[in-house]
N, C-alpha and C positions, 0 to 999 in steps of 0.2 A: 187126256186127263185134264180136269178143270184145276186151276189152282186158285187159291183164297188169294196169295200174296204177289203171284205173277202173271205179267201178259204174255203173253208167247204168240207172234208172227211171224208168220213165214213169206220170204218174198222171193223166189226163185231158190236158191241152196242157200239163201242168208235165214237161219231163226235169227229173232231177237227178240231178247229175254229182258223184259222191264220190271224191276222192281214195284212195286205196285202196293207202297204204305204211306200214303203222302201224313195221315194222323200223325206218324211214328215218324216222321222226315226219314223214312225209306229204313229205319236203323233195322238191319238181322236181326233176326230172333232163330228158334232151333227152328221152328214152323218154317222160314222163310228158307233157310238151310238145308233145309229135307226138302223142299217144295225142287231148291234148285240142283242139288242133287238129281233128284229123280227128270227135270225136265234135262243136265245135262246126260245121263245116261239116255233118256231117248231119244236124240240127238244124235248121240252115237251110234244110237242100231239102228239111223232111220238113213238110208243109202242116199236119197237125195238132198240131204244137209249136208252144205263144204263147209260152210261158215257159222259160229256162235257169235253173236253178239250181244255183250250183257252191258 
């Protein structure tokens, strides 16, 4: 899934989830909230992520 507010790379079992609103100096919003939600739930059904890094 694409996100508007987040990068998401993978480097072996590490994601790392970068905020991605420099306009906003990164502040949350619900969009950004729900974006990370959803990247940390897939994440977790995806067998070869050991690591999150936000």
């Amino acid at each position: 899934m694409a996100f508007r507010n987040l990068i998401s790379a993978d480097r072996g079992a590490i994601r790392t989830l970068t905020i991605n609103r420099p306009d906003k100096l990164n502040a949350l919003n619900r969009e950004t909230i729900n974006e990370l939600s959803i990247a940390f739930d897939q994440a977790r059904h995806d067998d070869s992520v050991r690591v999150v890094v936000l």
